[in-house]
Structure formats: structure tokens, C-alpha cells
C-alpha positions as CSV (number, residue, x, y, z in Angstrom):
1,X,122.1,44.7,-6.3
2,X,119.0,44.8,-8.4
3,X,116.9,45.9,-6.4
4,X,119.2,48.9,-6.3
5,X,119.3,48.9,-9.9
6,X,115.5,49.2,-9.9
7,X,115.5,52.8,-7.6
8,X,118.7,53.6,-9.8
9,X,116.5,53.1,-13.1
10,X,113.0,54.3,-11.5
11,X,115.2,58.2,-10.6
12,X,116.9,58.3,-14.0
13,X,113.4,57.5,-15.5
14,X,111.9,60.0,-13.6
15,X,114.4,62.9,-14.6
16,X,114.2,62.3,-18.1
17,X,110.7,62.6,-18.0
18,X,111.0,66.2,-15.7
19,X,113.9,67.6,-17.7
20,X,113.6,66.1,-21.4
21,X,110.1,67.4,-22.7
22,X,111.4,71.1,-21.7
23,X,114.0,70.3,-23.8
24,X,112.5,68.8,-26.9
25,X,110.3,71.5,-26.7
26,X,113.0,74.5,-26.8
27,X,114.7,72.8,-29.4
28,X,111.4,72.4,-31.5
29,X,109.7,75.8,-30.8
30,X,112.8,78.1,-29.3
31,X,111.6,79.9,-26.2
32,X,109.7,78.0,-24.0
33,X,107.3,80.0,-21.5
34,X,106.6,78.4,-18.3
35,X,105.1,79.7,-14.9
36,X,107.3,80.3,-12.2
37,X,105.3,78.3,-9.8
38,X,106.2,75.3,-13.3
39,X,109.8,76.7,-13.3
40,X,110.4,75.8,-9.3
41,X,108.4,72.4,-9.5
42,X,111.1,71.5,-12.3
43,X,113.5,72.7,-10.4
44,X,112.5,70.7,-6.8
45,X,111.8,67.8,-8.7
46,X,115.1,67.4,-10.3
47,X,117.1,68.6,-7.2
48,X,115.1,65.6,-5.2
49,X,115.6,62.9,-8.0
50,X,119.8,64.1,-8.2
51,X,120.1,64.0,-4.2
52,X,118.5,60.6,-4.5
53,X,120.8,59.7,-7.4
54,X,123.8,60.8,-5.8
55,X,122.7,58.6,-2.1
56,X,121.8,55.8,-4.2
57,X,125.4,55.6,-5.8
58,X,126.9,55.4,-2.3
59,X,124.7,52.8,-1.0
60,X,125.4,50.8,-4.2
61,X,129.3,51.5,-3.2
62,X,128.2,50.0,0.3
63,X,127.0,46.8,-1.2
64,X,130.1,46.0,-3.8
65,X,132.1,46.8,-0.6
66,X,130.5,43.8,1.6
67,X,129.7,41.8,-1.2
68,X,134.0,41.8,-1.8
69,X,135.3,42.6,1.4
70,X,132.7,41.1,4.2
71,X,131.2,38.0,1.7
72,X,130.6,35.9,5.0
73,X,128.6,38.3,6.3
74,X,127.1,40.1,3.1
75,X,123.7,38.5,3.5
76,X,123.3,39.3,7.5
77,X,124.3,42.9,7.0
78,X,122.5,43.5,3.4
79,X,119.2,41.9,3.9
80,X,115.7,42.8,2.5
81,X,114.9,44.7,5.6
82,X,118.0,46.8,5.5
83,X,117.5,47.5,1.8
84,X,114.3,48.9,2.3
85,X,114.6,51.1,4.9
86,X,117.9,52.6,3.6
87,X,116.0,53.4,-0.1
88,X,113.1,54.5,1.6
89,X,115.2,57.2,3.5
90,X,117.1,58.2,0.3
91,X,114.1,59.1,-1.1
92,X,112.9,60.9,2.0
93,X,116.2,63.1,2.0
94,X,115.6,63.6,-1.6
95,X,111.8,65.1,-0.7
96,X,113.4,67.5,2.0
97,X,115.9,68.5,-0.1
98,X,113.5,69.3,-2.8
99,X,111.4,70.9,0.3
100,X,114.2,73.0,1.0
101,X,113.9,75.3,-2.4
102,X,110.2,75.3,-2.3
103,X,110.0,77.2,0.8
104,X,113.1,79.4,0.0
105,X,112.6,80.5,-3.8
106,X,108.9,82.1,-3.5
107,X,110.1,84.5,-0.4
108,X,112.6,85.9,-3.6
109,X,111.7,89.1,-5.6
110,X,111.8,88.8,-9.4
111,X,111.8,92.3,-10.9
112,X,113.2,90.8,-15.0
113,X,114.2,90.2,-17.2
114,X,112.4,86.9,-16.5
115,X,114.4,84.8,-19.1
116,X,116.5,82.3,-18.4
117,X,119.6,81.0,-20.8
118,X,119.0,77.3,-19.9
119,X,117.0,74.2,-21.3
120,X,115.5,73.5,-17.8
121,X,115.0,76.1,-14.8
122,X,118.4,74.9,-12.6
123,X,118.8,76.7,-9.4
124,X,121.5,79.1,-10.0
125,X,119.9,80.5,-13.4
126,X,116.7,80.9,-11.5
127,X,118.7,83.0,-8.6
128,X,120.5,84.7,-11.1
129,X,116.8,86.9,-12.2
130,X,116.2,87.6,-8.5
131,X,116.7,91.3,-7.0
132,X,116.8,90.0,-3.3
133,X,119.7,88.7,-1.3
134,X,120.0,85.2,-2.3
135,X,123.2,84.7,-0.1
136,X,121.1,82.7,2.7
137,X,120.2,80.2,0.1
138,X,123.6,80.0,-1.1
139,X,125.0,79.3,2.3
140,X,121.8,76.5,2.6
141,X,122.7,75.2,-0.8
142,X,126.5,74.5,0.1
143,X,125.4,73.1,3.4
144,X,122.8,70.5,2.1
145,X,124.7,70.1,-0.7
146,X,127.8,68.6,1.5
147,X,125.8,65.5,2.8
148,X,124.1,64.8,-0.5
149,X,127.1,64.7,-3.2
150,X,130.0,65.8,-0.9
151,X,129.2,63.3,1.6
152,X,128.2,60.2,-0.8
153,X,131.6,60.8,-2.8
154,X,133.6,59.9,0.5
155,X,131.7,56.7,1.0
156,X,132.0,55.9,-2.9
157,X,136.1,56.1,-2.3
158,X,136.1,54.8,0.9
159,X,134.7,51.5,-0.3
160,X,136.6,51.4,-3.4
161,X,139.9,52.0,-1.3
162,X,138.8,48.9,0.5
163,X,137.6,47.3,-2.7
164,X,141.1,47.3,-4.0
165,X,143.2,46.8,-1.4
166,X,141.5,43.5,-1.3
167,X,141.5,43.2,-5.0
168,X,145.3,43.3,-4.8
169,X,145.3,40.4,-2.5
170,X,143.4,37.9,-4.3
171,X,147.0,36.1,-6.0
172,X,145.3,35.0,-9.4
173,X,145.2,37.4,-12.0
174,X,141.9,35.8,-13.4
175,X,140.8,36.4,-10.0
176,X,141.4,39.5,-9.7
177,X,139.6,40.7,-12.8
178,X,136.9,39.0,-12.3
179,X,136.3,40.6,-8.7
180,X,136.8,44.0,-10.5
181,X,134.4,43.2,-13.3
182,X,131.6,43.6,-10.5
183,X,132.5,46.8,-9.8
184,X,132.9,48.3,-12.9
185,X,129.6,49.2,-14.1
186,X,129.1,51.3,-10.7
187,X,132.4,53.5,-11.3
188,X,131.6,54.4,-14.8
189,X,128.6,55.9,-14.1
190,X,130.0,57.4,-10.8
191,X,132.8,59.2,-12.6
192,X,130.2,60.5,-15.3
193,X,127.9,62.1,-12.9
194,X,129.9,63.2,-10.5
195,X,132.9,64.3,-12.9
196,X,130.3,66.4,-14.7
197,X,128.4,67.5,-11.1
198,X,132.0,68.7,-9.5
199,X,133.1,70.8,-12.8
200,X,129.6,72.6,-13.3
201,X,128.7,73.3,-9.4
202,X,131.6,72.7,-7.3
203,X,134.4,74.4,-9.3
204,X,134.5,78.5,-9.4
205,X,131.8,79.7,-12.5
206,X,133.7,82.9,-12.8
207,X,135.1,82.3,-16.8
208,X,133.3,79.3,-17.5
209,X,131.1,80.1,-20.6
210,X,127.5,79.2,-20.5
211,X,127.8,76.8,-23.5
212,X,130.6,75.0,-21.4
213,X,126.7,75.5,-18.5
214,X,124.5,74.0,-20.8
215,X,126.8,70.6,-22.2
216,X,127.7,69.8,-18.5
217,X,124.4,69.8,-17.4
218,X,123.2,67.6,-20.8
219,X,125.6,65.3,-19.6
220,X,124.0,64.4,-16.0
221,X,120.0,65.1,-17.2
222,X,119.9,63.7,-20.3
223,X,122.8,61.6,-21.2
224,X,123.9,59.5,-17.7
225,X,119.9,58.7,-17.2
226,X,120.1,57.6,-20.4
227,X,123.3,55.6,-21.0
228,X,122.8,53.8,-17.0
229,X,120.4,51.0,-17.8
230,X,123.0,50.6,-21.1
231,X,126.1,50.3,-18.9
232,X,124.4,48.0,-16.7
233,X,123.0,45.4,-19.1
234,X,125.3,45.1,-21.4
235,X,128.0,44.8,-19.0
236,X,125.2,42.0,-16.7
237,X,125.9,38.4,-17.6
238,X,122.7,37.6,-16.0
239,X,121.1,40.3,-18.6
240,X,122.8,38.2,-21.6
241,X,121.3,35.2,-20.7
242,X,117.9,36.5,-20.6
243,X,119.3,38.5,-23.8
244,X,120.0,35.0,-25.3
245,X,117.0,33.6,-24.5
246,X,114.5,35.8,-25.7
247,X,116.8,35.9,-29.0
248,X,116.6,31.9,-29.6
249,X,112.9,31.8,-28.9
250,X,112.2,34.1,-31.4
């Protein structure tokens, strides 16, 4: 679980730091001015560290549902090797998704105006300037995007309809909410990214305002990166202790 934890921090560290100085910046200045060659590596860099946000999730899903379900056999099926390798081919996903738009978006024409109403160059903005027949990347968009958020969101309720039917068995009470307490964390900041995620890209634009744009995107940038290491240590008894600890010796 911590080692997942560690990924899980190391992507939300890493998109603060691709989408917040953009933002601080806009906010201090007004209009920013960046290259469009800038404007796709923010883009292909965020799209990768999301991807691997959203893969990550699921795998952390995975491991609450052996840890609960399969306990016997937790530490043959989630072992150091295992972990590894799984991570490792998040984060190679994440690259080829982030491949994906760096091969597509150059082949577009961009004949202005060349502004874009966001705080960071997303995809669809970025499509929205282009004079050429973005459909093709549309269709590879909806594609890809199926086995990266479509795709983990089955395994994340799969599990947790497992998870709780054998919650409801455990006879105890006490029991019972302390088998739940393990999982909590997890679907707090699973329903705040992909809650926000499924209203801004999955549900029909057509009347949603850009301000609605803009506050659903803070949310999963800005705010989730920035509330997940939160959620998980204050919610951590192991965290508390070392909490407590540091506290007493000075």
C-alpha cells in the first residue's frame, strides 16, 4: 500500500508542478504566452501523469480487494515483484498515451486566433484553434481514453462490490468498520477525480459554460493532487504515530 502511495504522491507531485506555475502565472500577469511546441509538452505531460493517476487508483482498488477478500493469499499474489512490474507498466501506458498527442497535434493546422480560454493548454481547447479535421483524434481520444479512466473505473467497482459484500459478512459491527476504515481514504479521492473527470469529459459540453470548464478542471490539477497526501495521513494511524513522535521529541 505505500509503495503505491509513493507513485500516487510522486504523479500528483509531478502535475502540480506541470500545471500550477502556468497558473500562478496567469493569475499574477493575465495572459500567459507560451510556444506551441510548450503548449503540447503541457498538454502530453499532464495527459501521461492523469492516465497514470487513473491506473494507479485501480491497482490500489486491486490491493484493498486481496488485502480484504484473499488475506491468506495477499502476500503470494501482491509481492515486491508484482508491484513493480505492474507500476512500471502504468507509467509506460502513461508515456504512450502522452506519445499518442505528440504525434497527432503537430500534423494539425492552426490558422488563429491562437488564444486559448484556459489556465493550462488541455486537449480539447487546443483542438478547438485548429482549422483541420480533428475527428480522427477525437475517435483516438475516446478509444484510449476507455482503457485508461473507463477501464480503471470498472476494476475500482468491481473490487469494492466484492469489498462489501464481504464487509457485510463480517458479524461485528466494530468489525465491520474497521475493515471499511482501510478503504476509505482510496474512495474519497476516487470519487473526487473521477466525479470531476466524468462531468468535464465524459458528459455532453454542449451548454456547459466555460467557468463550469475551468472549476472542474481546478478540481483534478490543482485541488485532488493537493488534498491526496492530506486524505491519506491524516486518515493513516501509522502516520500519527510517527506524527506523535516527532511532536514529543520536540
Amino acid at each position: 500500500m505505500y509503495f503505491f502511495i509513493t507513485q500516487l504522491s510522486l504523479c500528483d507531485l509531478l502535475e502540480i508542478t506541470d500545471i500550477v506555475p502556468t497558473l500562478l502565472h496567469s493569475i499574477l500577469h493575465g495572459e500567459v504566452t507560451v510556444s506551441l511546441n510548450s503548449c503540447i509538452f503541457q498538454l502530453c505531460f499532464f495527459v501521461m501523469l492523469e492516465s497514470s493517476e487513473c491506473l494507479l487508483l485501480s491497482l490500489m482498488s486491486y490491493d484493498r480487494y486481496l488485502a480484504i477478500c484473499n488475506p491468506l493469499r495477499y502476500n503470494i499474489l501482491m509481492n515486491h515483484r508484482f508491484c513493480v512490474r505492474s507500476v512500471n507498466l502504468i507509467w509506460l501506458i502513461g508515456f504512450i498515451m502522452a506519445l499518442t498527442d505528440v504525434i497527432s497535434i503537430p500534423k494539425l493546422y492552426f490558422c488563429g486566433p491562437h488564444v486559448i480560454h484556459h489556465f493550462y493548454c488541455d486537449l480539447e481547447p487546443i483542438l478547438q484553434l485548429s482549422c483541420s479535421d480533428t475527428s480522427r483524434i477525437h475517435n483516438q481520444v475516446l478509444i484510449l481514453g476507455f482503457f485508461v479512466v473507463i477501464g480503471p473505473f470498472i476494476v475500482i467497482v468491481m473490487s469494492y462490490v466484492y469489498i462489501v459484500i464481504t464487509i457485510l459478512k463480517i458479524p461485528s459491527t466494530t468489525g465491520r468498520h474497521k475493515v471499511f476504515s482501510t478503504c476509505s481514504s482510496h474512495l474519497i479521492v476516487v470519487s473526487m477525480l473521477y466525479g470531476t473527470l466524468f462531468i468535464d469529459y465524459i458528459f455532453p459540453t454542449r451548454g456547459k459554460s466555460l467557468i463550469l470548464s475551468k472549476d472542474l478542471s481546478l478540481i483534478y490539477t490543482v485541488l485532488t493532487p493537493l488534498l491526496n497526501p492530506i486524505i491519506y495521513t491524516l486518515r493513516n494511524k501509522d502516520f500519527k504515530k510517527v506524527f506523535l513522535k516527532l511532536k514529543l521529541i520536540f
